[in-house]
C-alpha positions in Angstrom: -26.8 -38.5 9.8 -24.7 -36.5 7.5 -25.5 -32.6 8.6 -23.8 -34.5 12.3 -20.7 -35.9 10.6 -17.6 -34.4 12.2 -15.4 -31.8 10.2 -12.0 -34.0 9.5 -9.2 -32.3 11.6 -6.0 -33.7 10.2 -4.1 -30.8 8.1 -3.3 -30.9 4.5 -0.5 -29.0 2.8 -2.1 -26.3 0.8 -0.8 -27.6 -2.6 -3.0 -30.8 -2.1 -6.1 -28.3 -2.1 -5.0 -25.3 -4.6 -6.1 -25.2 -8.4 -3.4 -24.3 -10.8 -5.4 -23.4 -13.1 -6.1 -19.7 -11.4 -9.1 -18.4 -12.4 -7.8 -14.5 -12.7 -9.5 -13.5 -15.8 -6.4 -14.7 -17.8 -3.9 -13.2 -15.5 -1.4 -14.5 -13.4 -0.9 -13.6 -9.9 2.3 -12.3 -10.5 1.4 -10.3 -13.3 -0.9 -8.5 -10.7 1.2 -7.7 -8.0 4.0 -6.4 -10.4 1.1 -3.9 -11.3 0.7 -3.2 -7.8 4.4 -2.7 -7.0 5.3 -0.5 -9.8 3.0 2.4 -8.7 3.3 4.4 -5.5 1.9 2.5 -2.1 0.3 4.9 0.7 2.5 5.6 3.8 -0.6 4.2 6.0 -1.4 0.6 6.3 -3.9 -0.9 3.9 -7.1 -2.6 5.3 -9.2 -4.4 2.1 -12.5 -5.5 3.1 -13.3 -8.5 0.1 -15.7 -11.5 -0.7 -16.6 -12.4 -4.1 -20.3 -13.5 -2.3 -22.2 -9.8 -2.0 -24.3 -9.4 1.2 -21.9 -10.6 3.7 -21.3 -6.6 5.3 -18.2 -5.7 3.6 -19.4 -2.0 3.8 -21.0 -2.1 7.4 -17.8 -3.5 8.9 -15.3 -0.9 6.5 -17.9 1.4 8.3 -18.0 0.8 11.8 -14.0 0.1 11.3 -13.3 3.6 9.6 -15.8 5.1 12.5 -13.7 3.6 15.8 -10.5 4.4 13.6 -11.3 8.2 13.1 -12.6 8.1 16.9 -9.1 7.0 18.0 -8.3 9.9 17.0 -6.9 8.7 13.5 -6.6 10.2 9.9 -8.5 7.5 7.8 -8.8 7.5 4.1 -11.8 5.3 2.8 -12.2 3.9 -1.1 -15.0 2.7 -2.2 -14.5 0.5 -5.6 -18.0 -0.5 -5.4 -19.4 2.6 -7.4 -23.0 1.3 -8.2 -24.2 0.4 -5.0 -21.8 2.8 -3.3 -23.0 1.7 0.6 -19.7 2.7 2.3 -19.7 6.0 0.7 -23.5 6.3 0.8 -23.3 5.9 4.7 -20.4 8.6 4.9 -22.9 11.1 3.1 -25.4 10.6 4.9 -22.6 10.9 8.3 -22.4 14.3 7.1 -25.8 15.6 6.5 -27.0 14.3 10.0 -23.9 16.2 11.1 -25.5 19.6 9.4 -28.6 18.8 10.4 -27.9 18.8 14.1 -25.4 21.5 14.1 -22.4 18.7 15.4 -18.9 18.0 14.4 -18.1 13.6 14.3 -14.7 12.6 13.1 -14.9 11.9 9.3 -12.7 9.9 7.3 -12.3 11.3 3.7 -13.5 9.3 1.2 -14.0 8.4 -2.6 -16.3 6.0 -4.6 -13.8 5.2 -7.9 -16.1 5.2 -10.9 -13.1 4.2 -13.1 -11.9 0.4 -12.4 -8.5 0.6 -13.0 -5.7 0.5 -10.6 -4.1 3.4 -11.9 -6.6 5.1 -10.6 -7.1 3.3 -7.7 -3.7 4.3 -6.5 -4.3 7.9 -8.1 -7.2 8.0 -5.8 -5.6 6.7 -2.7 -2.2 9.1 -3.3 -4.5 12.2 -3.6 -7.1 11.5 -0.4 -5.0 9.1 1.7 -1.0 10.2 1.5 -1.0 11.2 5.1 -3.1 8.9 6.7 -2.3 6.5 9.1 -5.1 3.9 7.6 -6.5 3.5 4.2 -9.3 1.2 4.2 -10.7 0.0 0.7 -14.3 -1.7 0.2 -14.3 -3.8 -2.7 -17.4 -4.9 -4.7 -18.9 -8.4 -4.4 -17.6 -9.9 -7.3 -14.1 -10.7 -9.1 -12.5 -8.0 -11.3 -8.8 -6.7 -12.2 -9.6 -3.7 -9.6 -10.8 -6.6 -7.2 -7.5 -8.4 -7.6 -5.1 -5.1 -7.6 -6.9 -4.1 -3.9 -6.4 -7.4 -2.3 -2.7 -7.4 -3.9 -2.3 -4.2 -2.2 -3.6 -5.4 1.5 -1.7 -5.1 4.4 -4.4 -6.8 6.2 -7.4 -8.1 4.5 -11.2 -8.8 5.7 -13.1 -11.3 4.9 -16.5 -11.0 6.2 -19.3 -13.9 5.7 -22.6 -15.1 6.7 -23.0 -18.0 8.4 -24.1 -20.5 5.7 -21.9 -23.1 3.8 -23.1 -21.4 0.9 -21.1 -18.7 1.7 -18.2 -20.5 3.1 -18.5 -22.6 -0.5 -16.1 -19.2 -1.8 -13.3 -20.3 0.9 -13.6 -24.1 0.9 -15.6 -27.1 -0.7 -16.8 -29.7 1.5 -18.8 -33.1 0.6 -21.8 -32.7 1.2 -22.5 -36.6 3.4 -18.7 -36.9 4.7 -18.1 -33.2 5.7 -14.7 -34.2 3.9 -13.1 -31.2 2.6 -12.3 -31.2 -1.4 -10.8 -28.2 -2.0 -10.1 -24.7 -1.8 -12.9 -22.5 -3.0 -12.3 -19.4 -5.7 -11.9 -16.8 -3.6 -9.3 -18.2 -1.4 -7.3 -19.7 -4.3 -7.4 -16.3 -5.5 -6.2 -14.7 -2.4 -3.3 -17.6 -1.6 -2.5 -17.1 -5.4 -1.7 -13.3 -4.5 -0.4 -13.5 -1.0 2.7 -16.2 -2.7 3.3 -13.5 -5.5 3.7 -11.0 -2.7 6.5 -13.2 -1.1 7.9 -14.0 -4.3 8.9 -10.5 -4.4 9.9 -10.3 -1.4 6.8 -8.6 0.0 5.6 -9.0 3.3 2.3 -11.2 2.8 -1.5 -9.8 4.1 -2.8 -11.1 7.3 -6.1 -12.4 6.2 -8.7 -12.3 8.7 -12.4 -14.5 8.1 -15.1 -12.6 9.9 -18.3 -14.6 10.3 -21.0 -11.4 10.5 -24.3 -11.2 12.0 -23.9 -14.3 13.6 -27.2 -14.8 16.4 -24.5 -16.9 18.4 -27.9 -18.8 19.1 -25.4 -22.4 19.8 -27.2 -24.0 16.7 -25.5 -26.9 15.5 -25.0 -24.7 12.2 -23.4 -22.6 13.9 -21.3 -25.4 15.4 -20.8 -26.9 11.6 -19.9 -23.6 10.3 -17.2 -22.8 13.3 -15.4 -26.5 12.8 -15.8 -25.9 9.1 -13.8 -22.5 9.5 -11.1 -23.9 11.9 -10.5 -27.0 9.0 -10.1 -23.6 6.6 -8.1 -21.6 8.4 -5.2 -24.2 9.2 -4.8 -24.7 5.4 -5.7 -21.5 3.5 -3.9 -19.5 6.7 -6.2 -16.7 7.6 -7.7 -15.9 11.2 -10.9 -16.1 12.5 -12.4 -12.9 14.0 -15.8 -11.7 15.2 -18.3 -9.9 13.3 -21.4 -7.6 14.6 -24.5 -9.2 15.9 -27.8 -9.3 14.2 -29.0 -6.1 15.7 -31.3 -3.7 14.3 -29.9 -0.7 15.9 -27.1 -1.3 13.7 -29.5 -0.8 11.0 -30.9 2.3 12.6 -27.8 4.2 12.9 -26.3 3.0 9.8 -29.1 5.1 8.2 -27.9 8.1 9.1 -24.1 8.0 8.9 -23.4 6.9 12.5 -22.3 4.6 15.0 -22.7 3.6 18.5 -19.3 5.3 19.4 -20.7 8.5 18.2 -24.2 8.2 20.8 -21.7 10.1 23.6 -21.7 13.2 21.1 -25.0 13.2 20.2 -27.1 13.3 23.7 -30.5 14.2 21.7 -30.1 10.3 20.5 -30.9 7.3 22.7 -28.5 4.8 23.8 -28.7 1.2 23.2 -27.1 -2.4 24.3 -23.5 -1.7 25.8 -22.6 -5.2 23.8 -23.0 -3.4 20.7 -20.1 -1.2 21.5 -17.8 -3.8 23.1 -18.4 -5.7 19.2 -17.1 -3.0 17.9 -14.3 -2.6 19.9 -13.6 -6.6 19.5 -13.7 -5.9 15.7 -10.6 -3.5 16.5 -8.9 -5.2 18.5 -9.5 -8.7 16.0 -7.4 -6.6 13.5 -3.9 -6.6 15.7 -3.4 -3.4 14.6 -0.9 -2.8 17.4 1.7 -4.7 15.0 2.2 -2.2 12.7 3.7 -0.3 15.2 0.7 2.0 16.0 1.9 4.4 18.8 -1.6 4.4 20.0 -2.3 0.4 19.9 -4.1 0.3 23.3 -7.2 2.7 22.0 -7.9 -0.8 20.0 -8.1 -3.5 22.6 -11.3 -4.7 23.9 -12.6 -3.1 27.0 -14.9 -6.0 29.2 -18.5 -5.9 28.5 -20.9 -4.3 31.2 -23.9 -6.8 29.3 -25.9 -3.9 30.3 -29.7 -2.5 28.8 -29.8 1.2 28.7 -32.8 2.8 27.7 -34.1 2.3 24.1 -36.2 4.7 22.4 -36.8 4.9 18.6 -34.3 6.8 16.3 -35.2 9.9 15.1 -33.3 13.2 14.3 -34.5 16.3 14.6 -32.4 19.7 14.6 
């Protein structure tokens, strides 16, 4: 049968793969990261959450990221270039109000939605909210533009969240559909290889790309299998890391409602606490980032602590002052 055929596992050079006809919106890579060199960089390191494929929790994982960040003890600036949805920035609004409405203080990260889509005022924004901070985290809309391009240009390390469907992995790689042979590279990861060899070109260091499959049930499907042998295939020849994402868990949703996380539950004792595994995925998210090599002089606050796999109580969400 052809959804059993095995994923090829020899390795390709990337050039056998890669278009050269970028599709940039009639700019070349170079072009881009020469925009993105001439103009002020933050002090802090850069973390781009980015799929062309909307829905895959770009802003829930820039969340719970900024949220563990700020409750290391961080300063975290967060940008949010997806202005008409505005989910990230939506969430941090809402942080605050449940933090006036019960009369608390929660670690905050500043933040900005940029309603202007130009990186001269992406940088304009980042220089005024983000100069001191020792992260700047950027959420980027779910679709290619020049402000799309500039952000992942400008990643130190960049995120790559997806669901776990070959339609989504379609944007990262195109496989036959009876041989499970792969063709090429998809868009978005000619795109980003496009911009990490402009980086190196000038002598940049290039972004560690990290592929997070989210809200994975981790049920042992054979999809699951597919997509996971599909992603290894990737990752040898487009060069990013695999990571893990957050579970399918609707006290995710819950909290996500009102601004917060399940690292904020030990400030909040009115509120019910839920699956220890949801915290540990969090802290796995951290410590999938390596953010101890940039030299962070707090790196252990980011590495996994072991899983008690433990129920506590669960009670429905509500807040009331």
């Amino acid at each position: 049968m052809a959804i059993q055929a095995k994923i090829q596992t020899s390795v390709q050079p990337l050039t056998d793969f890669a278009l050269q006809d970028w599709d940039l919106g009639g700019e070349h890579p170079a072009v881009i990261v020469h925009d993105v060199a001439s103009r002020p960089r933050p002090h802090g390191h850069v973390i781009v959450f980015a799929n062309e494929k909307g829905g895959v929790g770009k802003s829930t994982l820039a969340f719970h990221t900024a949220m563990a960040m700020c409750d290391a003890g961080k300063k975290v600036a967060v940008i949010d270039l997806d202005h008409g949805q505005a989910t990230l920035s939506g969430a941090l609004s809402n942080r605050e109000a449940t933090c006036r409405l019960l009369k608390i203080g929660l670690p905050t990260p500043r933040y900005v939605a940029v309603s202007q889509p130009s990186g001269a005022c992406l940088s304009q924004e980042i220089a005024r909210i983000g100069s001191d901070c020792n992260y700047v985290l950027i959420d980027v809309a779910g679709s290619d533009s020049p402000i799309a391009r500039r952000a992942i240009a400008m990643a130190d390390t960049l995120v790559t969240p997806i669901n776990s469907s070959f339609a989504d992995i379609e944007l990262l790689g195109q496989f036959d559909a009876t041989t499970m042979r792969l063709k090429r590279l998809g868009r978005f990861a000619r795109l980003v290889s496009a911009l990490r060899g402009a980086r190196v070109e000038r002598r940049m260091a290039a972004a560690d790309w990290i592929v997070i499959p989210n809200r994975i049930r981790r049920s042992g499907s054979n999809n699951e299998t597919m997509i996971g042998d599909a992603l290894e295939r990737l990752s040898q020849i487009a060069g990013f890391r695999i990571g893990q994402g957050l579970g399918e868990r609707v006290a995710y949703r819950e909290l996500f409602l009102f601004g917060l996380t399940h690292l904020d539950l030990k400030r909040i004792p009115k509120l019910a606490r839920v699956k220890a595994t949801a915290k540990h995925e969090i802290e796995q998210l951290l410590a999938d980032l390596q953010l101890s090599a940039v030299g962070d002089d707090q790196a252990d606050l980011f590495e996994p602590h072991p899983s008690e796999n433990l129920w506590i109580e669960e009670r429905p969400l509500s807040l009331t002052a």
